[in-house]
C-alpha positions in Angstrom: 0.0 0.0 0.0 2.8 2.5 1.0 4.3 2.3 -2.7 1.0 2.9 -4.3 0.1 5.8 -2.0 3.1 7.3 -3.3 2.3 6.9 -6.6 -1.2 8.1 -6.4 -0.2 11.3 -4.0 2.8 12.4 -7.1 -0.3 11.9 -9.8 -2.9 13.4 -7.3 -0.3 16.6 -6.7 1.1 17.3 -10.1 -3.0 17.0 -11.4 -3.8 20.1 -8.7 -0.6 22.0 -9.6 -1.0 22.1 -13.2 -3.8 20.1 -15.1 -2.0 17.1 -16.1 -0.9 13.7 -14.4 2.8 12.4 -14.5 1.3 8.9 -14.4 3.2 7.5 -11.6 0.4 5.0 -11.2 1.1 3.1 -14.5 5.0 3.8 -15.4 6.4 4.2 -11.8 10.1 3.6 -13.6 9.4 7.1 -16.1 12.1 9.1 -16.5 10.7 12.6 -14.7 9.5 9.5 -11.9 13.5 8.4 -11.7 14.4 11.7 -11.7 11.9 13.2 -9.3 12.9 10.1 -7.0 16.4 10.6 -7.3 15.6 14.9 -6.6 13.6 13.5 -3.4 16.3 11.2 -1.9 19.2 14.5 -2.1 16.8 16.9 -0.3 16.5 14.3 2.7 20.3 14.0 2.5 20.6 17.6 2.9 18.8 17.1 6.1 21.0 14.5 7.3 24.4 13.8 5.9 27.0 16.7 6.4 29.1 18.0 3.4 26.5 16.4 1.2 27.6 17.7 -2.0 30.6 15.6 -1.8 29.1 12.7 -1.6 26.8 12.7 -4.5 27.6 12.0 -8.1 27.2 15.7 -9.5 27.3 14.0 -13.4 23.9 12.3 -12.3 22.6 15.5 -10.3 22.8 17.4 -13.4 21.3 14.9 -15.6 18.6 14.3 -13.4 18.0 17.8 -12.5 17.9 18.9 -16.4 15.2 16.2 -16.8 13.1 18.1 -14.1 13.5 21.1 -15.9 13.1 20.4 -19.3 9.8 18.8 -17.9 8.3 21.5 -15.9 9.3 24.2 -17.7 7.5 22.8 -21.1 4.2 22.8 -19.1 5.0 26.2 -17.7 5.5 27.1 -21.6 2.2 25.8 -22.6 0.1 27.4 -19.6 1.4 30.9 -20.8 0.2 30.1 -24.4 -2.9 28.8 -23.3 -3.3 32.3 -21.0 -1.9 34.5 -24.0 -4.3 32.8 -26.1 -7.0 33.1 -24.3 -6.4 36.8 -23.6 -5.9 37.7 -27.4 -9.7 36.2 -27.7 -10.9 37.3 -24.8 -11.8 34.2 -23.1 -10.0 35.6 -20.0 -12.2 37.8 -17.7 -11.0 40.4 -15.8 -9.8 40.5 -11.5 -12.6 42.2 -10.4 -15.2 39.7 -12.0 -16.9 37.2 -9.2 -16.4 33.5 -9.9 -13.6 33.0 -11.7 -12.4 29.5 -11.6 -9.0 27.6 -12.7 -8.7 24.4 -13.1 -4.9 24.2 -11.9 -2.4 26.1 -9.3 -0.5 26.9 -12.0 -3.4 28.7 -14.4 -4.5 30.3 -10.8 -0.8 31.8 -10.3 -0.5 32.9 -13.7 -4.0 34.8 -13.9 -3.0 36.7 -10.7 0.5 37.7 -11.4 1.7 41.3 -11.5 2.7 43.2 -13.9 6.1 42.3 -13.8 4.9 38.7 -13.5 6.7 35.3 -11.9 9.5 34.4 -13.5 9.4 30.9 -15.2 12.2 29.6 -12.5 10.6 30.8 -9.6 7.1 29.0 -11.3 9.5 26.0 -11.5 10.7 25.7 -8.1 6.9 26.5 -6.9 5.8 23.4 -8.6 9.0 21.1 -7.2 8.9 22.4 -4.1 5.2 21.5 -3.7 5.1 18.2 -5.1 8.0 17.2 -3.6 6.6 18.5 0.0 3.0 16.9 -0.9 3.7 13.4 -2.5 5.6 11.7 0.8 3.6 13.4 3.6 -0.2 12.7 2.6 1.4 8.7 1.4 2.8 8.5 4.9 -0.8 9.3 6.1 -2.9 7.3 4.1 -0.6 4.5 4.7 -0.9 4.2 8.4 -4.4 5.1 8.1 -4.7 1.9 6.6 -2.6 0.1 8.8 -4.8 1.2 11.8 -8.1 0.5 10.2 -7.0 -3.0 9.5 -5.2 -3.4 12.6 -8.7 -1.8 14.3 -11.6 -3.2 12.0 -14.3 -2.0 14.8 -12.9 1.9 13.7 -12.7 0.8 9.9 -16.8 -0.4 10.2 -17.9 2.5 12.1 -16.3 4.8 9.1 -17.8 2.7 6.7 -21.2 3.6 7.9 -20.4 6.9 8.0 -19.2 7.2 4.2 -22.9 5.3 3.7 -24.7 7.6 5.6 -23.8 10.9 3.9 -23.2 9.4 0.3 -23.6 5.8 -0.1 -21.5 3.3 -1.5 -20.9 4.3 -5.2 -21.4 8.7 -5.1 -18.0 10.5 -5.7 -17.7 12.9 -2.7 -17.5 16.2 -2.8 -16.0 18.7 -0.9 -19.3 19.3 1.4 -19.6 15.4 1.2 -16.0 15.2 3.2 -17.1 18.1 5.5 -19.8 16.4 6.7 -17.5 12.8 7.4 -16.5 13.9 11.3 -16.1 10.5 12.5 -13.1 9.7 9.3 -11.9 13.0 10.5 -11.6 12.0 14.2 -9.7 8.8 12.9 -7.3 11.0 10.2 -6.4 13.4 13.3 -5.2 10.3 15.7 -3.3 9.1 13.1 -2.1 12.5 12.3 -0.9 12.1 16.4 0.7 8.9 16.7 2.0 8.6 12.8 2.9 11.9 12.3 4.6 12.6 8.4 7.4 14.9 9.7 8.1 13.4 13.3 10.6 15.8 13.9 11.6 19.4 12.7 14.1 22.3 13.2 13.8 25.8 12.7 16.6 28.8 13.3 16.0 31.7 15.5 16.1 34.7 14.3 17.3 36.4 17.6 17.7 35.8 21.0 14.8 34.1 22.8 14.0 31.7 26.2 11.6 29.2 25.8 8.7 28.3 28.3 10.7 25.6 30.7 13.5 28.4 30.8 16.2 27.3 27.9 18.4 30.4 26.1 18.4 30.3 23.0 21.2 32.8 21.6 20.6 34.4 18.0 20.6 32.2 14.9 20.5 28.5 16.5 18.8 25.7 15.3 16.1 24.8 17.3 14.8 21.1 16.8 11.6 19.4 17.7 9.9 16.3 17.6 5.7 16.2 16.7 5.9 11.8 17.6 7.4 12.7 21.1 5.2 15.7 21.9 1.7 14.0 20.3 2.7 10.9 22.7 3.7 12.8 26.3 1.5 11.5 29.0 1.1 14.8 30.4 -0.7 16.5 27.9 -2.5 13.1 26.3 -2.9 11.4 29.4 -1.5 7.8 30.7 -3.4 6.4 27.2 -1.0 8.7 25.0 0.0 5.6 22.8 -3.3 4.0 22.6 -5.0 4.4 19.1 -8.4 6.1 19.9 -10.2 8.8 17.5 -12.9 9.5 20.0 -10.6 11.7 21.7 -11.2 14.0 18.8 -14.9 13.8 19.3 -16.8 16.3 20.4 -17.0 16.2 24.6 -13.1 15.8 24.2 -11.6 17.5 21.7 -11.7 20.9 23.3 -8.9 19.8 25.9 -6.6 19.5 23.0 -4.4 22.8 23.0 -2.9 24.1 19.7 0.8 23.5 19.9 -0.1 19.7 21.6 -1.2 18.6 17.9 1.7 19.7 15.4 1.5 17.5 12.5 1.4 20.8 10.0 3.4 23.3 12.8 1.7 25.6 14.3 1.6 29.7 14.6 1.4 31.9 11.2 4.5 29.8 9.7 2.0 26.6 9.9 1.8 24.2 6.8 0.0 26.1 3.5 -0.6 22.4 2.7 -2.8 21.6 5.7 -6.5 21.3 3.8 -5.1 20.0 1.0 -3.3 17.3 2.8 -6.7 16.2 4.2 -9.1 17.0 1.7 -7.0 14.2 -0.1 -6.9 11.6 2.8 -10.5 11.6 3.2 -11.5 11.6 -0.7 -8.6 8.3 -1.2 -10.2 7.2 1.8 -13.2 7.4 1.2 -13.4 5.9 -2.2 -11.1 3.2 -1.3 -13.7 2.1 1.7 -16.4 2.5 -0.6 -14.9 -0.1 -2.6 -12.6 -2.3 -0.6 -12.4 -4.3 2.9 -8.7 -4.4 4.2 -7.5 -7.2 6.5 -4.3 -7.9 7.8 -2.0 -9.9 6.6 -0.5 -13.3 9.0 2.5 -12.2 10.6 3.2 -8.9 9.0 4.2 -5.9 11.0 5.4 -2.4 9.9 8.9 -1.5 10.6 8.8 2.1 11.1 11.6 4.1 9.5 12.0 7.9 11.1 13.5 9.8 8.4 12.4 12.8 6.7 9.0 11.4 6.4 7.5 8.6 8.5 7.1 5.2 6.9 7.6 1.4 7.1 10.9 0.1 6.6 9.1 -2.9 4.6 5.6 -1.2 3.6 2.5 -1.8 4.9 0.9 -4.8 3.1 -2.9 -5.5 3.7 -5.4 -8.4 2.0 -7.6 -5.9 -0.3 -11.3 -7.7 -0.8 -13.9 -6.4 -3.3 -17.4 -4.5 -1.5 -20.5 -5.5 -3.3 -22.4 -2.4 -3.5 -25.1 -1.1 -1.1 -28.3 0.0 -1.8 -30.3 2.5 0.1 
């Protein structure tokens, strides 16, 4: 399941950002895929290896690099026809006008530049930066959502209902459709808790600062944090911190929950732009793949997590994936 979350979150992301799938699904071995894979693995090294750079074949950097470019800038090209064309017949309608819609990031950037406009490099590493932020995160959380549904099928049938209750068991949702899902939600959010994507995180200060327990930080240190230690201390989650229960983000519960206790997507005014994307995604994937499917565990398997950049299993997650029959209402 983990490999084909991260196929489907690439496909699902470079769709939103500009119109058109990179088909990760069917040719996982493509050469933007290799390439994009290849891009992904350096930027965790950055995080973790010192003097990087010297360790990494700079022939294949280039190459693989130049195939990312070549790539996102020809889709960058054709957006900008398809605005100047649409401009020279008038297609395009002006700022002021109510309900203007784009079918893609990119079109929705473009149509809102300034004057002086965005430069195609700074479109380019727009696009990277958000499908390479996007793809690993929201596969990390539909994997272990999985994992926990088969591993608690008493949460996995009450969210069934739910998804039968508001749409049935063959309607696409929509976005009202998802709003209305607060049980899935619940379940998203404690895996958000336990399973967080980014488990740990760093920022620099910009100055001089002392933190809540009484630490000095001087100007210009890095700070690091850890979301899995803080979303599992007993004394803000209680002695059940590392039990797996979503009804502590029901209703008579939920408001004990303080905002800097839950930091899956940060916190403050620097918190993740991502964030309703991220689980608009989980709970449409979710709920179209519980429509369709029972998951059951598989004899003897266990997840191996593996704390890097993004939180995953050392040896995937892999489930027993039955057909649903349809269920009329």
């Amino acid at each position: 399941m983990q490999d084909l979350f991260t196929r489907f979150t690439l496909d699902e992301a470079s769709e939103f950002l500009f119109g058109e799938t990179v088909n990760s699904l069917r040719d996982k071995d493509s050469e933007f895929i290799t390439a994009f894979n290849y891009a992904q693995m350096i930027t965790a090294w950055r995080f973790r290896v010192p003097f990087w750079q010297y360790f990494v074949p700079k022939r294949r950097l280039l190459r693989e690099v130049g195939v990312l470019d070549k790539f996102v800038l020809k889709i960058i090209n054709n957006a900008i026809a398809r605005k100047e064309a649409k401009e020279k017949s008038g297609e395009v309608p002006s700022d002021d006008e109510k309900g203007i819609h784009h079918d893609n990031l990119l079109d929705h950037f473009l149509h809102y530049q300034t004057e002086n406009g965005f430069s195609k490099t700074y479109l380019r590493d727009m696009l990277l930066n958000f499908m390479i932020a996007g793809r690993d995160t929201t596969a990390s959380l539909l994997t272990w959502t999985v994992w926990y549904l088969v591993e608690h099928p008493e949460v996995a049938e009450k969210v069934y209902n739910e998804i039968l209750s508001v749409l049935g068991s063959t309607s696409i949702p929509t976005y009202d459709d998802i709003k209305k899902l607060k049980y899935q939600k619940q379940v998203i959010n404690e895996v958000l808790r336990l399973r967080p994507p980014v488990p740990f995180n760093m920022r620099q200060s910009v100055e001089e600062d002392v933190l809540p327990n009484g630490y000095y930080i001087p100007p210009h240190t890095i700070v690091s944090y850890s979301a899995y230690v803080t979303h599992r201390m007993t004394e803000y989650w209680g002695e059940d911190a590392d039990k797996f229960d979503p009804d502590r983000w029901g209703p008579e519960r939920v408001g004990s929950i303080k905002p800097f206790m839950f930091v899956p997507f940060h916190a403050g005014p620097r918190i993740c732009l991502g964030q309703n994307l991220a689980y608009t995604t989980a709970q449409i994937a979710l709920t179209r793949l519980l429509q369709n499917f029972v998951f059951k565990p598989v004899t003897g398997f266990e997840p191996q997590k593996f704390g890097d950049i993004v939180l995953f299993s050392r040896n995937g997650v892999e489930v027993m994936v039955e057909k649903r029959n349809p269920v009329q209402l």
